[in-house]
KEVEX-618149 format. One record per residue (C-alpha): residue in three letters; chain; x, y, z. Coordinates in pm, 1 decimal, always signed. Each point is the difference from the previous one (the first is absolute). Layout:
N
@resn=ala | chain=A | xx=X | yy=Y | zz=Z
...
END
This chain:
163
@resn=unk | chain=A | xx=-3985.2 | yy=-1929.4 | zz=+4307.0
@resn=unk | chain=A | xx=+66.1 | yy=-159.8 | zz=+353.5
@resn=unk | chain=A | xx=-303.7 | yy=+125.1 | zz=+142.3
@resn=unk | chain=A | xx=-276.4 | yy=-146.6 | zz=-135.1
@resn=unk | chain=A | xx=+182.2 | yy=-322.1 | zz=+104.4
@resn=unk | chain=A | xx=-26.9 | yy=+107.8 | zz=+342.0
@resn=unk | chain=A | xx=-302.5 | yy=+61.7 | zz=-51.5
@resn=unk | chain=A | xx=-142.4 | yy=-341.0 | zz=-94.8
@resn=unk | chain=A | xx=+229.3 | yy=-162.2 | zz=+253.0
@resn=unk | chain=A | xx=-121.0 | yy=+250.6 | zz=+289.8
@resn=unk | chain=A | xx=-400.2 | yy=-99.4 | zz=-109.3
@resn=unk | chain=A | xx=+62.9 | yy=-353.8 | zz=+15.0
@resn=unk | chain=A | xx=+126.7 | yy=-17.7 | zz=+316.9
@resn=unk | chain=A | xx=-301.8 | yy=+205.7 | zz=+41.5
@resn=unk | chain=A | xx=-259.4 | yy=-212.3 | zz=-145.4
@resn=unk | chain=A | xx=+160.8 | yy=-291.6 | zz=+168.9
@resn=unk | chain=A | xx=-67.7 | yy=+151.6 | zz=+354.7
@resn=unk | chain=A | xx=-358.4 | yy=+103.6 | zz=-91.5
@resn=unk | chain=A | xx=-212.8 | yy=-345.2 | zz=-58.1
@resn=unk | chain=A | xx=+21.6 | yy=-111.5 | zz=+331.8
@resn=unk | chain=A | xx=-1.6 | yy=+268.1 | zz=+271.3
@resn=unk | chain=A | xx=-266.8 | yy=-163.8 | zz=+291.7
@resn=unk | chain=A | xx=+211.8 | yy=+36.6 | zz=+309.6
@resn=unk | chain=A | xx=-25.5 | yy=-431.1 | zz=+55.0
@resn=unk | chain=A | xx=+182.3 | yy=-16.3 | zz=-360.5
@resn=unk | chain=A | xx=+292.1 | yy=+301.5 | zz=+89.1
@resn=unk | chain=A | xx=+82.7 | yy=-159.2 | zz=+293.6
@resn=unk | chain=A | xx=+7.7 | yy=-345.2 | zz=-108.6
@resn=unk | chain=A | xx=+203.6 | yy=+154.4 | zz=-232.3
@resn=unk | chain=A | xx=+247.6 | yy=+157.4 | zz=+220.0
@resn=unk | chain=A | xx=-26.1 | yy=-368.3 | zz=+221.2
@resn=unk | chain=A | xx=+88.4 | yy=-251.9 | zz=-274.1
@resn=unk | chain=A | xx=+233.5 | yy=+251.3 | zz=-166.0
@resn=unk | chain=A | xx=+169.3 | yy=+21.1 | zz=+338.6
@resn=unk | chain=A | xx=+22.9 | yy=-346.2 | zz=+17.7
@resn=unk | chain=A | xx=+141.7 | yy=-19.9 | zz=-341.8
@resn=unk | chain=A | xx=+249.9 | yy=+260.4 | zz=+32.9
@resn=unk | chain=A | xx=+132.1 | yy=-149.5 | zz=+277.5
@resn=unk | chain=A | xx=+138.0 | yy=-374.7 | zz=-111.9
@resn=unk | chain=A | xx=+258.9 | yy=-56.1 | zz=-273.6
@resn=unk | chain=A | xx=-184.1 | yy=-0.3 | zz=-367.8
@resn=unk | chain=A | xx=+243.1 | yy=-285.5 | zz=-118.3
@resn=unk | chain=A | xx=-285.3 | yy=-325.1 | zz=+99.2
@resn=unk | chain=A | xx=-313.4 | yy=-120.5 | zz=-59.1
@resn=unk | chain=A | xx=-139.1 | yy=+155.2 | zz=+312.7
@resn=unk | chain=A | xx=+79.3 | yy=+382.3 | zz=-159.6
@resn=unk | chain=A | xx=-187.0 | yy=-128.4 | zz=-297.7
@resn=unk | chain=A | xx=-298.4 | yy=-159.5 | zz=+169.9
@resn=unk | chain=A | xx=-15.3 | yy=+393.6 | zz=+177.0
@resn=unk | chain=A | xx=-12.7 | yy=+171.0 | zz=-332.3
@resn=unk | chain=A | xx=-244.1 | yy=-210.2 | zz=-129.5
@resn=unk | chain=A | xx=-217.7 | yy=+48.3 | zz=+288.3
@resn=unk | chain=A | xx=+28.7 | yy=+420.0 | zz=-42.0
@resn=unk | chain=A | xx=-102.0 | yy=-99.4 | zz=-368.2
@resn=unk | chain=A | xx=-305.0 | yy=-212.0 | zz=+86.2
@resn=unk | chain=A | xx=-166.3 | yy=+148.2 | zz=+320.7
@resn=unk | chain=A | xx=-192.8 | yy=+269.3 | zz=-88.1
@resn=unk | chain=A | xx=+259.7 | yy=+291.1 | zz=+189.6
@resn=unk | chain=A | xx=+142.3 | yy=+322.9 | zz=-115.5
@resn=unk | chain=A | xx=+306.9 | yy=-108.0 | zz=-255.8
@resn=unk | chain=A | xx=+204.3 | yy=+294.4 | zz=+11.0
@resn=unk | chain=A | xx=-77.6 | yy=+42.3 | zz=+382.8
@resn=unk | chain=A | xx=+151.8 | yy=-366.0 | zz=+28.7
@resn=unk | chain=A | xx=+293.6 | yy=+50.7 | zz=-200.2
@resn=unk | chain=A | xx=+148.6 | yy=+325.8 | zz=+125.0
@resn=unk | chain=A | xx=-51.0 | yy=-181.3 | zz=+364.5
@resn=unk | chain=A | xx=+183.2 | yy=-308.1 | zz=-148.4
@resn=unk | chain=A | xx=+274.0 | yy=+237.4 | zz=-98.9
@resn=unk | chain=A | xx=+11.0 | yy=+188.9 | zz=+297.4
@resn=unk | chain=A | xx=+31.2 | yy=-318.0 | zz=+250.3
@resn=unk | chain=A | xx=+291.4 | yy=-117.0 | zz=-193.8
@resn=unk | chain=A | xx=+200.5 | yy=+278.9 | zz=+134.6
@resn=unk | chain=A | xx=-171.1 | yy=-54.6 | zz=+356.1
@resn=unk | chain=A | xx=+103.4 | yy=-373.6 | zz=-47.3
@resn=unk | chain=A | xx=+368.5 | yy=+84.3 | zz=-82.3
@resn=unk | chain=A | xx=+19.8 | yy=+150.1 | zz=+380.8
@resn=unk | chain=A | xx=-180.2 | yy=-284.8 | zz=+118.9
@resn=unk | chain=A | xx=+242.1 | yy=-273.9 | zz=-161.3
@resn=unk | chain=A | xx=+214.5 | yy=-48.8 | zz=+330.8
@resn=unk | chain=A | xx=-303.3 | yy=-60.8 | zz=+208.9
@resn=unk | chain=A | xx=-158.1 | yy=-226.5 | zz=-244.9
@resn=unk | chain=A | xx=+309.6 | yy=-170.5 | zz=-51.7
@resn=unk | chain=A | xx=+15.9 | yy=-95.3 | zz=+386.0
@resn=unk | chain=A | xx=-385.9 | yy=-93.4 | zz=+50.9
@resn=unk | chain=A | xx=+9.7 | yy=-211.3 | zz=-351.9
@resn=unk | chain=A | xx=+355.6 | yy=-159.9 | zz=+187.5
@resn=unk | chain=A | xx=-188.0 | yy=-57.0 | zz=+337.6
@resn=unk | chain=A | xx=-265.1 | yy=-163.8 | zz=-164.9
@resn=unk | chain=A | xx=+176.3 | yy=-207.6 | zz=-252.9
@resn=unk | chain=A | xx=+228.0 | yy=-124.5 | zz=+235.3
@resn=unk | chain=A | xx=-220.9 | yy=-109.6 | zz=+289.6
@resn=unk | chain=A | xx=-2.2 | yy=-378.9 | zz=+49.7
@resn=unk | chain=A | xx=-345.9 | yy=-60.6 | zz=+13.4
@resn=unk | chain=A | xx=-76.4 | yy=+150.7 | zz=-289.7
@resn=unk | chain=A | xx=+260.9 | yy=-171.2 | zz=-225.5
@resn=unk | chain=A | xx=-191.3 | yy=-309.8 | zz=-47.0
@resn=unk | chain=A | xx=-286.7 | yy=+179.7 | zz=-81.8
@resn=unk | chain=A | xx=+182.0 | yy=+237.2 | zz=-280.9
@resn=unk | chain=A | xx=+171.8 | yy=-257.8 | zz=-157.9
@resn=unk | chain=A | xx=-325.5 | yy=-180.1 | zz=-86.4
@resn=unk | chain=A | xx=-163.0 | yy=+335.1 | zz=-90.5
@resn=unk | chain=A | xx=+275.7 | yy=+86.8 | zz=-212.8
@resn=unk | chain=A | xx=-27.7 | yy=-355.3 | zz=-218.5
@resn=unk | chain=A | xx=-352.3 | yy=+125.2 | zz=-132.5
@resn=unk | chain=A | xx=-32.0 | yy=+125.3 | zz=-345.6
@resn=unk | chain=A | xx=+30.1 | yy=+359.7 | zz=-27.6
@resn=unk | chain=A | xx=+83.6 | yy=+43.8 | zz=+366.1
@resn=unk | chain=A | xx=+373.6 | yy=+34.2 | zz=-106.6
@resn=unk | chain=A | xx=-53.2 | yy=+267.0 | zz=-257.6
@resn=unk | chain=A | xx=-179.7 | yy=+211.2 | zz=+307.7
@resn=unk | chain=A | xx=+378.0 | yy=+57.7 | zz=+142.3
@resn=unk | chain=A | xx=-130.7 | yy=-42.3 | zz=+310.4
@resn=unk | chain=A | xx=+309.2 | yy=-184.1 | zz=+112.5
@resn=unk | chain=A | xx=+230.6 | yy=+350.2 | zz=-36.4
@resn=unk | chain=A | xx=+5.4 | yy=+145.2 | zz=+374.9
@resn=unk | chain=A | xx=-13.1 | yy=+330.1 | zz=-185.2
@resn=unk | chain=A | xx=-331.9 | yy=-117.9 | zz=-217.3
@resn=unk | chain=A | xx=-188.1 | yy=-148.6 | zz=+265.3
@resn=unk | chain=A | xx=+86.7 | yy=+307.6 | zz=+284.5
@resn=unk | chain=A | xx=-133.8 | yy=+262.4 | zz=-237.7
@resn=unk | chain=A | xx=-275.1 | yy=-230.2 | zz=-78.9
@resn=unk | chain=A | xx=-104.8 | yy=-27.5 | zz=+350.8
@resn=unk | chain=A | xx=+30.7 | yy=+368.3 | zz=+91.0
@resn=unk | chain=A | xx=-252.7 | yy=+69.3 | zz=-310.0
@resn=unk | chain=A | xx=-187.5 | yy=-253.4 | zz=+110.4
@resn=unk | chain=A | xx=-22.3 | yy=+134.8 | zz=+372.0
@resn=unk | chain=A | xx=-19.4 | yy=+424.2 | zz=-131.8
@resn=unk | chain=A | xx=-267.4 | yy=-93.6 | zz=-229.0
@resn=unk | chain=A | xx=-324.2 | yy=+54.3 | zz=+186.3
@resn=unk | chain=A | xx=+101.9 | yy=+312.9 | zz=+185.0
@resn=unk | chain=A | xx=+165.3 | yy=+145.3 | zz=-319.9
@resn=unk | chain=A | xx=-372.1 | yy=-95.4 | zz=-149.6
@resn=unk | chain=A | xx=-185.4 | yy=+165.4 | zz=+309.7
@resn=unk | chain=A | xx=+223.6 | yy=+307.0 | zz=+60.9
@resn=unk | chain=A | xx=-49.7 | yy=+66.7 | zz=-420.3
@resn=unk | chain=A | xx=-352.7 | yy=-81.5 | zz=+14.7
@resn=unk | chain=A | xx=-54.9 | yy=+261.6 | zz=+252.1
@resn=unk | chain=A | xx=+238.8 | yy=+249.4 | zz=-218.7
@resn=unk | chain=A | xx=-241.5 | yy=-74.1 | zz=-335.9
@resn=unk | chain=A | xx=-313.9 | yy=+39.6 | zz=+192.8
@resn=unk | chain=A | xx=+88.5 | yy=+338.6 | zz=+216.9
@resn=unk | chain=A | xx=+153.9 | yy=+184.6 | zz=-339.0
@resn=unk | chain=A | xx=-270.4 | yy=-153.1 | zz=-241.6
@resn=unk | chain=A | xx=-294.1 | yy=+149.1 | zz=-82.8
@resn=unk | chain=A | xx=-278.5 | yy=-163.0 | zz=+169.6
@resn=unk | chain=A | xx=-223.1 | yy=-265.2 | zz=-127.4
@resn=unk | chain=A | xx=+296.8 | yy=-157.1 | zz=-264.6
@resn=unk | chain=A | xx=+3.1 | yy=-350.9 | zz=+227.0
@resn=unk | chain=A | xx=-358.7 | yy=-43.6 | zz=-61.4
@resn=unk | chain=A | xx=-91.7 | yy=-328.9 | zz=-118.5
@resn=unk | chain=A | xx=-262.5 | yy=+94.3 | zz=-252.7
@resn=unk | chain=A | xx=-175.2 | yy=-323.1 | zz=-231.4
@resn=unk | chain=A | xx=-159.9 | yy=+71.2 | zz=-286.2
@resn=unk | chain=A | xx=-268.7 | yy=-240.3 | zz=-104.7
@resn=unk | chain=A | xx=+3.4 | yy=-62.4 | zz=-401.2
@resn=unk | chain=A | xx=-341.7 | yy=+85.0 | zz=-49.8
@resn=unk | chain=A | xx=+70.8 | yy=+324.9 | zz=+181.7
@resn=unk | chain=A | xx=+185.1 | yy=+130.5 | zz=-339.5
@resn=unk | chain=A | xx=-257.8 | yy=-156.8 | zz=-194.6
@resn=unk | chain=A | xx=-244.4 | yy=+246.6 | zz=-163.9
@resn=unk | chain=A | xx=-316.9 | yy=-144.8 | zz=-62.6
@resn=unk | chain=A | xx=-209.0 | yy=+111.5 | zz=-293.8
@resn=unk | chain=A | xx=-367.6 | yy=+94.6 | zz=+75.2
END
């Protein structure tokens, strides 16, 4: 009785990995899930990610099981965050700046202001290209070639024309 429901949950997760397997999507992916993973989910900025993994056209599952993954990765990295977001936030210089950044609409919801937030933020922000170019290299070595190809079809190519 409990298997076919296995089943169905094992060939979605399937299907949701197939639709988008060029090696630019997988590791944008992997990148923005990365990024994603690694910030608290509780603010706008979490949502803004998620929406992003929805929109651009990446690999969904790829994107989520990254976004999982990274939130254990950004557990160990709390301490570190914590002292980068702390250096930054409390630099004199930049307080001026912050405080009229933080008045804008929206701006507060981003969290930005937590040391925590805005450390993990940053270190997403400076891992994802070379999480994106290490992957990218991954998806293109281990897929088969010719999947990045950037074939356009014309409509009149599908067009049959009666003679």
């Amino acid at each position: 009785m409990m298997l076919p429901m296995v089943w169905v949950v094992i060939g979605g997760i399937i299907a949701l990995m197939l639709p988008e397997k060029r090696p630019r999507q997988l590791a944008l992916a992997v990148a923005l899930g990365a990024v994603l993973g690694l910030i608290p989910k509780d603010n706008i900025l979490a949502g803004f990610l998620v929406l992003l993994i929805f929109l651009l056209r990446v690999n969904l599952g790829v994107g989520i099981m990254t976004a999982g993954l990274f939130t254990w990765v950004g557990v160990f990295l709390e301490p570190y965050a914590e002292k980068l977001g702390s250096f930054l936030l409390h630099r004199p210089f930049l307080q001026s700046q912050a405080n009229s950044f933080f008045e804008l609409p929206l701006v507060a919801w981003t969290s930005l202001n937590n040391t925590i937030v805005l450390g993990e933020f940053l270190f997403g922000l400076f891992l994802f290209w070379p999480i994106y170019k290490v992957f990218f290299m991954i998806f293109k070595a281990f897929l088969p070639a010719g999947d990045d190809s950037q074939t356009v079809s014309t409509p009149s190519e599908g067009i049959k024309h009666a003679e």
